[in-house]
C-alpha positions as CSV (number, residue, x, y, z in Angstrom):
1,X,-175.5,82.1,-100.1
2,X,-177.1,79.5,-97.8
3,X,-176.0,76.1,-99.5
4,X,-178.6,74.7,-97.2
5,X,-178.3,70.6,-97.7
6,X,-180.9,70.1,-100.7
7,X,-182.8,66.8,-101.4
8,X,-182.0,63.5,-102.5
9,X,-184.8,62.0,-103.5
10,X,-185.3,58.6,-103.7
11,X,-187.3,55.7,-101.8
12,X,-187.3,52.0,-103.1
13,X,-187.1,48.4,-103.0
14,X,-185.9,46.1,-105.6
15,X,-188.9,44.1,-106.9
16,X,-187.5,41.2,-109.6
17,X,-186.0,43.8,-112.1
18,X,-187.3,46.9,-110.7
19,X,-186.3,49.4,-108.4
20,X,-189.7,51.4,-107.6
21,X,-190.0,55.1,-105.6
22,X,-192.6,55.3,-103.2
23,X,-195.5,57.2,-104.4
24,X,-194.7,61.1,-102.2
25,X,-191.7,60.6,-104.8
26,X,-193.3,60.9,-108.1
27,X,-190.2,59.3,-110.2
28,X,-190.8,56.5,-112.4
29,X,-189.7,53.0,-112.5
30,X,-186.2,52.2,-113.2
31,X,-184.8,49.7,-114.8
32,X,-182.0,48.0,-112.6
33,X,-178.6,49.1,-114.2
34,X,-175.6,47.0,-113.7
35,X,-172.2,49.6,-114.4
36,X,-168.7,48.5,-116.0
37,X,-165.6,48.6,-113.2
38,X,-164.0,51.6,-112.9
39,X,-160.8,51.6,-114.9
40,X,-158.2,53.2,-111.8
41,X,-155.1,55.6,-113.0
42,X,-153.8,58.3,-111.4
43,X,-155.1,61.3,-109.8
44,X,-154.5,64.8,-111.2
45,X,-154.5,66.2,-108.3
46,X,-151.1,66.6,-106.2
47,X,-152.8,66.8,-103.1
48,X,-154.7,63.4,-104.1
49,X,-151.7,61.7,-105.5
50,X,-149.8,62.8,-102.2
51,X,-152.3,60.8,-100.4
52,X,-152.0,57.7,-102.6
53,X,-155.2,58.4,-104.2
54,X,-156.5,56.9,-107.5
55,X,-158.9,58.3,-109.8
56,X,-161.3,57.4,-112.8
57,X,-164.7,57.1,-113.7
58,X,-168.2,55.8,-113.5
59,X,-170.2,56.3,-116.4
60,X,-174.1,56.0,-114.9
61,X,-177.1,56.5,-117.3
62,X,-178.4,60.1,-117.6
63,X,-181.9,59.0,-117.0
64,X,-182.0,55.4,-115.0
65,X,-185.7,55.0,-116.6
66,X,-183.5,54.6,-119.7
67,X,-180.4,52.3,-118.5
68,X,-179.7,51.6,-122.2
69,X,-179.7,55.3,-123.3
70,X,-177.5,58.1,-123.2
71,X,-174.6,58.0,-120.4
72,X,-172.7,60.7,-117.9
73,X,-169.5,60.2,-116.5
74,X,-168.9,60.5,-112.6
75,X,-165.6,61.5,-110.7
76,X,-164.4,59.4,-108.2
77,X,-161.3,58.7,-106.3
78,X,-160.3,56.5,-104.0
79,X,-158.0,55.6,-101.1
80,X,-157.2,51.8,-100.3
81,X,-157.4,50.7,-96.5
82,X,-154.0,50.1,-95.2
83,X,-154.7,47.4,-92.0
84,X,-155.6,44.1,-92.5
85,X,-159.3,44.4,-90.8
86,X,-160.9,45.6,-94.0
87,X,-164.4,46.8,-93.2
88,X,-165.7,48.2,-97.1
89,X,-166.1,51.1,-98.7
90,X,-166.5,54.6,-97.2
91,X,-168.4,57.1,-99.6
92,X,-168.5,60.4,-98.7
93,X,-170.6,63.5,-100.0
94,X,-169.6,67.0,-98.3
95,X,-173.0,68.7,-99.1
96,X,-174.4,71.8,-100.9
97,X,-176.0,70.5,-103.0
98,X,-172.8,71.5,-105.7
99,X,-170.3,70.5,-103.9
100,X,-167.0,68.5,-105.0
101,X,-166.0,65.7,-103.3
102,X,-163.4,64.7,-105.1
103,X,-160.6,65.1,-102.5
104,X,-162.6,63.8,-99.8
105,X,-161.2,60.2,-100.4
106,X,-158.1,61.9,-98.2
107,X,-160.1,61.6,-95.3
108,X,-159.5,58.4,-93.4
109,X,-156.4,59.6,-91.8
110,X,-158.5,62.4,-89.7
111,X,-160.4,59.9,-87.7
112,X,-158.6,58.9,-85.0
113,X,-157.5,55.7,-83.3
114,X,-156.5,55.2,-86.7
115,X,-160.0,54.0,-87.3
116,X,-160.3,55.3,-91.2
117,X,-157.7,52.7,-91.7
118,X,-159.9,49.6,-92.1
119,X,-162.1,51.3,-95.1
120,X,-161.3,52.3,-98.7
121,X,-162.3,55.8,-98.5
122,X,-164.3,57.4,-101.8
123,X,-164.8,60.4,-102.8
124,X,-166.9,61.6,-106.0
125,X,-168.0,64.8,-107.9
126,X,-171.9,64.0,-107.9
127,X,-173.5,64.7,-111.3
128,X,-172.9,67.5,-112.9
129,X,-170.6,68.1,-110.5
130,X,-166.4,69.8,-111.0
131,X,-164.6,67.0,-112.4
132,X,-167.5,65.0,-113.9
133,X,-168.8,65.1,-117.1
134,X,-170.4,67.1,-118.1
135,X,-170.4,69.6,-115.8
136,X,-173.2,72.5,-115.4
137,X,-172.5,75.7,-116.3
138,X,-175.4,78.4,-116.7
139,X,-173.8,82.3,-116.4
140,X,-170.0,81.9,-115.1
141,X,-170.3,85.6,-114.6
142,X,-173.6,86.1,-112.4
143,X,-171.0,86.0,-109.2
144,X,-169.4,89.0,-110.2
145,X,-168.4,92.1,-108.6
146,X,-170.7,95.1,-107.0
147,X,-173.8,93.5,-107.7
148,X,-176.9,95.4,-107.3
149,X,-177.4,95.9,-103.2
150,X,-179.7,93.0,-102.2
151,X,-182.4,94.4,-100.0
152,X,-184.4,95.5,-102.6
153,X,-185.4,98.8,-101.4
154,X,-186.9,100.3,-104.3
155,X,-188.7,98.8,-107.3
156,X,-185.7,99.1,-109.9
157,X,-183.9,97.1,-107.3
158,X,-186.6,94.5,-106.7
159,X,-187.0,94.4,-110.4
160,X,-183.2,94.1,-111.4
161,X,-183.1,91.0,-108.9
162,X,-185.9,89.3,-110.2
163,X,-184.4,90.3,-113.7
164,X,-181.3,88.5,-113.0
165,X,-182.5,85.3,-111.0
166,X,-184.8,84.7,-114.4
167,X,-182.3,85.4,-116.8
168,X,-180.0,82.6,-114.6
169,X,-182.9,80.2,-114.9
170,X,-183.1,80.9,-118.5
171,X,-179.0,80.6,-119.0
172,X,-179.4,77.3,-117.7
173,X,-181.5,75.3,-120.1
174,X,-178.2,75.4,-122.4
175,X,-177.3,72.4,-120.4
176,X,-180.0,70.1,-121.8
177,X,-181.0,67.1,-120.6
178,X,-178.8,66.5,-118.1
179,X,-180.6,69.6,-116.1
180,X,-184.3,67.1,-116.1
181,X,-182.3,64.5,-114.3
182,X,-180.7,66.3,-111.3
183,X,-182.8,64.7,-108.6
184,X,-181.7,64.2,-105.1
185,X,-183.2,60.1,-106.2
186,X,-181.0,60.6,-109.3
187,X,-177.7,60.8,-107.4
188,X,-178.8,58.4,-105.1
189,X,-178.8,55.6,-107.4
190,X,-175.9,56.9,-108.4
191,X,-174.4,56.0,-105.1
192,X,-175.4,53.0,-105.9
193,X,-174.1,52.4,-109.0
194,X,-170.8,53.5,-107.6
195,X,-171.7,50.5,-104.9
196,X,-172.0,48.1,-107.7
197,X,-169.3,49.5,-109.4
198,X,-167.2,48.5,-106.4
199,X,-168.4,45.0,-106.8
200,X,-169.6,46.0,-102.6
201,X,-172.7,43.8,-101.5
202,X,-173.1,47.5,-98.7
203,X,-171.6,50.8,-98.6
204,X,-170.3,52.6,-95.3
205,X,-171.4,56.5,-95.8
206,X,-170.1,59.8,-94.5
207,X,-172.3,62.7,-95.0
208,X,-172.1,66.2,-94.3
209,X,-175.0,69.2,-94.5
210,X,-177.0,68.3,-97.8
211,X,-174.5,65.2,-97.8
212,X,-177.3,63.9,-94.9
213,X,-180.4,64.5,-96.9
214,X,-178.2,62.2,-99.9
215,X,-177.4,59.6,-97.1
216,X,-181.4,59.6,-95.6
217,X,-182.2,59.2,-99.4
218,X,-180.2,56.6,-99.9
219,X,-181.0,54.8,-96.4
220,X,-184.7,55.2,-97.6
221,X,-184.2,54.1,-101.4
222,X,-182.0,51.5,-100.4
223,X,-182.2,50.1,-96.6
224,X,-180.3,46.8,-96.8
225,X,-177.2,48.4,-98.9
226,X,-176.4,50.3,-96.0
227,X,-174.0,49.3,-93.1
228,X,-172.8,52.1,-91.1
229,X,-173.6,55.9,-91.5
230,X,-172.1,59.0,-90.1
231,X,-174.9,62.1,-90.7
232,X,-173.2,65.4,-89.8
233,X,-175.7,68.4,-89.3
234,X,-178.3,67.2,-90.7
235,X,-181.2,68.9,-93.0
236,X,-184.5,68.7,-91.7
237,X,-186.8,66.7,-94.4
238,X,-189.7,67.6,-93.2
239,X,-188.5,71.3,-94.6
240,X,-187.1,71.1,-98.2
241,X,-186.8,73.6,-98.9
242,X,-188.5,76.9,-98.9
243,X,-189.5,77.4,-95.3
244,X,-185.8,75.7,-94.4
245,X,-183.9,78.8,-96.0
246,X,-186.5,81.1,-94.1
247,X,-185.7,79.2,-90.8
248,X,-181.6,79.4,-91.8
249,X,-182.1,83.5,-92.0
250,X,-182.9,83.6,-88.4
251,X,-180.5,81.4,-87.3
252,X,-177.4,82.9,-89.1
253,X,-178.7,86.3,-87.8
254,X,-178.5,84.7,-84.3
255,X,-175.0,84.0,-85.3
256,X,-173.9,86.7,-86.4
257,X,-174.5,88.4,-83.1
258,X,-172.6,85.4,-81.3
259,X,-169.8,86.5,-83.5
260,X,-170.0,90.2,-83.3
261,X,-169.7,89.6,-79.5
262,X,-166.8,87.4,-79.8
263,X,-165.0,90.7,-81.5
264,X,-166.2,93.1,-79.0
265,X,-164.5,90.6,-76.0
266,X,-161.4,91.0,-78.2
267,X,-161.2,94.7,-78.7
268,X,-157.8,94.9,-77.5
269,X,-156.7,92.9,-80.5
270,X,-159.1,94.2,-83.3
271,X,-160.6,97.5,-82.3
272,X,-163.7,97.3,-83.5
273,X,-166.2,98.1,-80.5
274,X,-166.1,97.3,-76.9
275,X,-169.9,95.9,-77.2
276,X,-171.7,93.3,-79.7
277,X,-173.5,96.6,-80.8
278,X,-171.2,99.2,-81.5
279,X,-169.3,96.0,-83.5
280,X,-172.9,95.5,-85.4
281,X,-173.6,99.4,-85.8
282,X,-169.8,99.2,-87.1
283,X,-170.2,96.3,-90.0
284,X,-173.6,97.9,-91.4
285,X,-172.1,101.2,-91.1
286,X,-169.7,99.6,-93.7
287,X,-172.0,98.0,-95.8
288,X,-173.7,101.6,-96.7
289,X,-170.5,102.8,-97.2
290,X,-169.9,100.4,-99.9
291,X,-173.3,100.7,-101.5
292,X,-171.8,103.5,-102.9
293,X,-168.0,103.2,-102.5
294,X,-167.7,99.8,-103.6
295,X,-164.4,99.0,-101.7
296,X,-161.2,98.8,-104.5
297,X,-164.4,99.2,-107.1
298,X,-165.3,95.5,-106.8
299,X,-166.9,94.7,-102.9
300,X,-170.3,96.2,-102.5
301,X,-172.6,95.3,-100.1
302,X,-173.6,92.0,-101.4
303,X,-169.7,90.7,-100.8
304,X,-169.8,92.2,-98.0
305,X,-172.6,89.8,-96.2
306,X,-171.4,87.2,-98.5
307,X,-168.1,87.2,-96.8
308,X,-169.0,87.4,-93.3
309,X,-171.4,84.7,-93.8
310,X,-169.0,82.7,-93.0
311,X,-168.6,83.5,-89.7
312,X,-172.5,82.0,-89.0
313,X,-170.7,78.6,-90.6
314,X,-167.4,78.6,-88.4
315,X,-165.4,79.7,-85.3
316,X,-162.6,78.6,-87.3
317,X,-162.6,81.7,-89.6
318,X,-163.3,84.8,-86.7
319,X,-160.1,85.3,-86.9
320,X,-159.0,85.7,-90.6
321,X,-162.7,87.5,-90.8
322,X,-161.9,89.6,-88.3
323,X,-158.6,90.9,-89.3
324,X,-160.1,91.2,-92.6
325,X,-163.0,93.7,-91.4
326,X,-160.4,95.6,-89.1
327,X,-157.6,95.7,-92.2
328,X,-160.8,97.6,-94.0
329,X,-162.1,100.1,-91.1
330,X,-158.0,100.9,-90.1
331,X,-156.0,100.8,-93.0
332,X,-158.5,100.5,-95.8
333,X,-157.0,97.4,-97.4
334,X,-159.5,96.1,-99.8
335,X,-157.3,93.4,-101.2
336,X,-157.8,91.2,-98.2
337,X,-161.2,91.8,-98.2
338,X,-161.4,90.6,-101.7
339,X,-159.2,87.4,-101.2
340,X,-161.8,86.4,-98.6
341,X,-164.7,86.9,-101.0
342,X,-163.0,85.2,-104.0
343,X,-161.8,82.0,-101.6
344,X,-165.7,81.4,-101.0
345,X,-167.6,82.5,-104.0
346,X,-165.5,81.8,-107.3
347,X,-166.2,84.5,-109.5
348,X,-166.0,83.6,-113.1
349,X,-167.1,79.7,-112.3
350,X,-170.7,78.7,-111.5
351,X,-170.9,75.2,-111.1
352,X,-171.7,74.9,-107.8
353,X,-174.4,77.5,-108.0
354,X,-175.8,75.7,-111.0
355,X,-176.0,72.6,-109.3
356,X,-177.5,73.9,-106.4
357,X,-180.3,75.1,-108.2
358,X,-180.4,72.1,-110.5
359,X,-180.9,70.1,-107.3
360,X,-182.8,72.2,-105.4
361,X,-185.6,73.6,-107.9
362,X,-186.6,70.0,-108.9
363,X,-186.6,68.3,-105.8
364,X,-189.2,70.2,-104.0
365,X,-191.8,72.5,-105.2
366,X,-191.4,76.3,-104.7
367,X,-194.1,78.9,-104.7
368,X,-193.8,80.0,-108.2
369,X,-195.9,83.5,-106.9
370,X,-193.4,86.1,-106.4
371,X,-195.9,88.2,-103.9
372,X,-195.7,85.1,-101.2
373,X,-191.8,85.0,-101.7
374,X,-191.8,89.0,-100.9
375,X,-194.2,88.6,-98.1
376,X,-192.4,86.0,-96.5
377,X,-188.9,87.3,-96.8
378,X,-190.1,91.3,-95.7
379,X,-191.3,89.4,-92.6
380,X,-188.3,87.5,-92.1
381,X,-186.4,90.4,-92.9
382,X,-187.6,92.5,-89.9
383,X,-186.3,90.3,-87.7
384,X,-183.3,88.8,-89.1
385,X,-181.9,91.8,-91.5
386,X,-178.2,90.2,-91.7
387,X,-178.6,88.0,-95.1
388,X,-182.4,87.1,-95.5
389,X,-182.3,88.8,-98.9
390,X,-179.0,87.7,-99.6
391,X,-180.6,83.9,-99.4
392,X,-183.7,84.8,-101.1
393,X,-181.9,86.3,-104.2
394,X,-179.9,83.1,-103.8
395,X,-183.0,80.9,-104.2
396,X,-184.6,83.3,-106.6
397,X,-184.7,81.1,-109.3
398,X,-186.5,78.6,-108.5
399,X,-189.0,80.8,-109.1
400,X,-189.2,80.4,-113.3
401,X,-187.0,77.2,-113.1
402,X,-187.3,75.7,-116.2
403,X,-187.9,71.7,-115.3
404,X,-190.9,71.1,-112.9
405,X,-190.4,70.1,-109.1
406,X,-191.3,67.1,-108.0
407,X,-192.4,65.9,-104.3
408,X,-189.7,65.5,-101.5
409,X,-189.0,61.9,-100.2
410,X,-191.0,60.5,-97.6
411,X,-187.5,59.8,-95.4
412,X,-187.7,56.8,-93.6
413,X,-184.9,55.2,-91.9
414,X,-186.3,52.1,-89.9
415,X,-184.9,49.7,-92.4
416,X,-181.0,50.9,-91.3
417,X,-179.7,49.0,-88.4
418,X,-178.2,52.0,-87.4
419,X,-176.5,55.2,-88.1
420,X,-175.0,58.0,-85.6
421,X,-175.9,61.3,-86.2
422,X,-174.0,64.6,-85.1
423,X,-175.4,68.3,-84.7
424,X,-174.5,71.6,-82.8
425,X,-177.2,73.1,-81.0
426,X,-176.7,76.6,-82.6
427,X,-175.5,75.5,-86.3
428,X,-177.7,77.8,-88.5
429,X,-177.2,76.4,-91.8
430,X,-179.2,73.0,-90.7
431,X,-180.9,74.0,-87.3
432,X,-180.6,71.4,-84.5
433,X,-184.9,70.6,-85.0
434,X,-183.6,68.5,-88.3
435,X,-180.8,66.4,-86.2
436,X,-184.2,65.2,-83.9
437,X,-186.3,64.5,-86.6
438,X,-184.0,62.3,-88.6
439,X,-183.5,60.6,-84.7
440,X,-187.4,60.2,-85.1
441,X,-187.4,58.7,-88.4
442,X,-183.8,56.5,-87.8
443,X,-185.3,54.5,-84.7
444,X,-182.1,52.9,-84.8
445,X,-179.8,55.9,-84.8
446,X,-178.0,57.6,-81.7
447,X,-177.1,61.5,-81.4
448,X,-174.5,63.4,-80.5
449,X,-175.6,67.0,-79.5
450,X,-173.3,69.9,-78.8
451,X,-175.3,72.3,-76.9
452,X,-173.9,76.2,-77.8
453,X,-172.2,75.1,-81.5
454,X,-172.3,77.7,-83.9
455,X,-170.2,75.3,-86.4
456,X,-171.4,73.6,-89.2
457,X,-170.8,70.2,-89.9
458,X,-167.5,70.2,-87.3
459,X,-166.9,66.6,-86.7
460,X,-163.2,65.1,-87.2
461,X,-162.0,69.0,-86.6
462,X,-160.3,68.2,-83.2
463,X,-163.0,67.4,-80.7
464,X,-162.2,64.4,-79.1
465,X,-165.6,64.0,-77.3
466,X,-167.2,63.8,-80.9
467,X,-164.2,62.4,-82.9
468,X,-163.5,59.5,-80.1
469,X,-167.2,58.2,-80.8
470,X,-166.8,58.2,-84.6
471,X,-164.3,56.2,-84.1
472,X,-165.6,53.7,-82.0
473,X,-168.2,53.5,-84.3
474,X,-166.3,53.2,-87.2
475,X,-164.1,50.0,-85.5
476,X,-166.6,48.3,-84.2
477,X,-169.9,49.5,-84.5
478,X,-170.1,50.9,-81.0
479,X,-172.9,53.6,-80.4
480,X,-174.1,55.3,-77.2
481,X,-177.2,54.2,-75.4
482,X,-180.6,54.9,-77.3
483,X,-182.3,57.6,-74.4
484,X,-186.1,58.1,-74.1
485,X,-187.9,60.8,-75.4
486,X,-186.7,63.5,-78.3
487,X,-183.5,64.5,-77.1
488,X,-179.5,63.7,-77.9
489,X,-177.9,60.9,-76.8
490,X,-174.8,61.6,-76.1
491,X,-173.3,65.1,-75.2
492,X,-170.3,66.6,-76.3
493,X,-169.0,70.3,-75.6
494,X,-168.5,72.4,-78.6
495,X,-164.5,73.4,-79.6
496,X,-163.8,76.6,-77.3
497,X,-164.2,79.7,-79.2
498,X,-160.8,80.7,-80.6
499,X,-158.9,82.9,-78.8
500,X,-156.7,85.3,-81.4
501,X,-152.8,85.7,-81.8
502,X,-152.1,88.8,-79.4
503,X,-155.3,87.9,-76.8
504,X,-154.4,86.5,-73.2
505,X,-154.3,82.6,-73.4
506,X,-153.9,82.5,-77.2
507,X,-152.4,79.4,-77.9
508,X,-150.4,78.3,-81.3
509,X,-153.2,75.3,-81.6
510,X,-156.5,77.5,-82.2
511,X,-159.9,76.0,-82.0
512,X,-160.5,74.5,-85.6
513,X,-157.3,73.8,-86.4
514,X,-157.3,70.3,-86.5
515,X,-159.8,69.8,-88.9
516,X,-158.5,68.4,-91.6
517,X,-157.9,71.1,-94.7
518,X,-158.9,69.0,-97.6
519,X,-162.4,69.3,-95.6
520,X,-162.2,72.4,-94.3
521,X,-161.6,73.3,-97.6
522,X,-164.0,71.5,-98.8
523,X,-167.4,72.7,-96.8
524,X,-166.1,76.3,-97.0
525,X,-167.0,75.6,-101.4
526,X,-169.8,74.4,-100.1
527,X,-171.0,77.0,-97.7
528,X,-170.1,80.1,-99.7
């Protein structure tokens, strides 16, 4: 559902041997860890190899309490600077928590001025994480097909949800250990392990969505390793993470009527609705359909909202959503339907879901009384129907998480010289409040606003206002002038909402195009 941007927690200095947490924390001492080199081969991935990536691993202790004791093995690629002004190492996390960034060492090519150029770009499956080992896996079948409907409705619907989200909690102590050391601090220090690793005295960091709560983790745990930081839509640390995924239900709702108007200006193409509301009465008038005609026997109502919650992430997919829902309505062809819920959601492989709630459970403590939880999300539900039960079933089990939640991170970025952060005004997933309070707490730090965004985590997708100043900052450090008072401090226009193939002044380079696809691809994993 909501892949918010969980916690990395972490805050610490290095005290002789010791690298201590701040008490808000609660994690122990830990030993300083020094890691072997990375042995670099080849990639197996064509897409990495194409862009003359290499690949190994990191081995990193399981529990950095116990440097000496039992070790995990990390992804990580990389992609070697090509000019002769060699600035460090870039790492960069995409978000989720759950999310593989693996590929994301391709990225240096999509800032422009040919700014990425000057940085050995890294990309790394966090613990637990795709490619590293070993990975979590808890029920590879709970994304299935025609779940139960999610607005639980009756009491054998209530019950079957909170059925399922305990069994998943349940599934997942099968994974051991490795599930009690799935801190947001935990993959910080992994970051800087991989620092060491790199034999790098600082790292350069480019986060996106939970990727920012990682990089204000790391910034906090770890102030003088850091040397420049790019934090794209960025979650709100005051919030992690209960009352953040309540705050996200209103905001995708919000979105989805932005997007439902979009089709209704562009009836002439999809015809759908001349109005936002006969497109809205349309889509739910679907989704009851389906409760009991699951379309081709597989999408239900649950795929349905998981599908067009993608449209509350990005402009960039109206289109192929669109055609999607008007391919169902006019000729009845579920098979696209289902190609857009299977690019997203990954039935048959959990590890991202198992992550996220790896991450997510621990870092912060949940209400572990279901009667708050269905108070709260009845309320929320009044006002913002669209997917507030989809993202509480999503978050469900947290309630009977096995491993006990610890306190979020006391954020605090005054030690960073300075980092530029990047938010639209309307992203849902990590309202724009979170982009002003890391300003707050990064005294240091300059933002770029985009005032009527919907997207999520958009930079280095084609906007020059925004991509220009990443640059700048990139090459030489540049940032706009610090303003007074809580605001942005620079302003960019969002991309122009797409205009679809038939519509008047449809052009061949539609907005979100230029975003780079091993990103793209990349937060729409993460977002799903």
């Amino acid at each position: 559902m909501t892949k918010l941007v969980p916690t990395i927690l972490a805050a610490g200095v290095l005290a002789s041997c010791l690298v201590t947490a701040p008490a808000s924390a609660e994690t122990p001492a830990v030993e300083e860890f020094t890691p072997d080199p990375i042995a670099w081969g080849a990639c197996e991935s064509s897409a990495l190899t194409r862009a003359g990536a290499e690949c190994g691993y990191l081995d990193v202790p399981l529990d950095y309490a116990d440097p000496a004791g039992a070790k995990i093995s990390l992804a990580v690629s990389r992609v070697r600077h090509t000019s002769a002004d060699y600035q460090g190492v870039m790492v960069v996390n995409p978000g989720g928590p759950g999310g593989s960034g693996l590929g994301l060492s391709a990225l240096g090519p999509a800032v422009p001025k040919d700014a990425g150029s000057s940085y050995d770009w890294i990309g790394f499956d966090p613990r637990g994480v795709g490619s590293s080992r070993p990975a979590l896996s808890c029920d590879p079948g709970y994304f299935g097909y025609d779940r139960p409907a999610y607005v639980p409705r009756t009491p054998d619907l209530e019950r079957t949800w909170l059925d399922r989200s305990r069994g998943y909690a349940a599934a997942c102590e099968k994974n051991g250990p490795l599930l009690r050391h799935m801190h947001t601090t935990d993959v910080a220090e992994d970051v800087d392990s991989l620092r060491k690793a790199l034999g790098e005295e600082e790292i350069n960091y480019f986060g996106f969505s939970y990727g920012t709560y990682l990089g204000q983790v790391y910034a906090t745990l770890h102030p003088d390793r850091v040397r420049r930081m790019v934090l794209d839509s960025n979650v709100d640390p005051r919030k992690v993470f209960y009352q953040a995924n309540l705050d996200q239900d209103v905001a995708f709702d919000r979105n989805i009527g932005i997007y439902f108007d979009w089709v209704a200006r562009h009836d002439a193409v999809f015809h759908l609705g001349t109005t936002a509301r006969a497109v809205e009465d349309l889509w739910y008038a679907q989704q009851r359909e389906l409760t009991t005609t699951p379309a081709g026997g597989v999408i239900g109502p649950d795929e349905w909202t998981d599908i067009f919650l993608q449209a509350g992430y990005y402009q960039a997919t109206w289109e192929e959503l669109t055609n999607a829902f008007a391919g169902w309505v006019h000729q009845r062809d579920w098979q696209t339907v289902k190609v857009r819920y299977d690019r997203t959601n990954s039935p048959g492989d959990d590890n991202g879901f198992a992550v996220y709630n790896a991450v997510q459970c621990t870092d912060a403590p949940w209400p572990r009384n279901w009667t708050e939880w269905k108070v709260d999300n009845w309320i929320t539900h009044s006002r913002a129907p669209f997917e507030t039960w989809g993202n509480a079933w999503y978050n469900a089990s947290c309630l009977t998480w096995p491993v006990p939640a610890g306190k979020p991170v006391d954020v605090d970025g005054r030690g960073v010289a300075g980092a530029l952060l990047i938010g639209e005004e309307l992203d849902a997933a990590t309202p724009f409040a979170g982009n002003l309070e890391v300003r707050r707490r990064f005294p240091d730090s300059r933002l770029i606003g985009e005032p009527g965004g919907t997207t999520h985590a958009g930079s280095l997708s084609g906007n020059a206002c925004v991509d220009d100043r990443i640059a700048d900052y990139l090459a030489t450090g540049a940032l706009p002038p610090r303003l007074p008072g809580d605001r942005a401090d620079a302003v960019c226009d969002p991309l122009p909402e797409p205009e679809p193939e038939g519509a008047p002044g449809a052009r061949a380079d539609r907005a979100g195009a230029g975003q780079p696809a091993v990103l793209r691809q990349a937060l729409e994993m993460v977002a799903g």
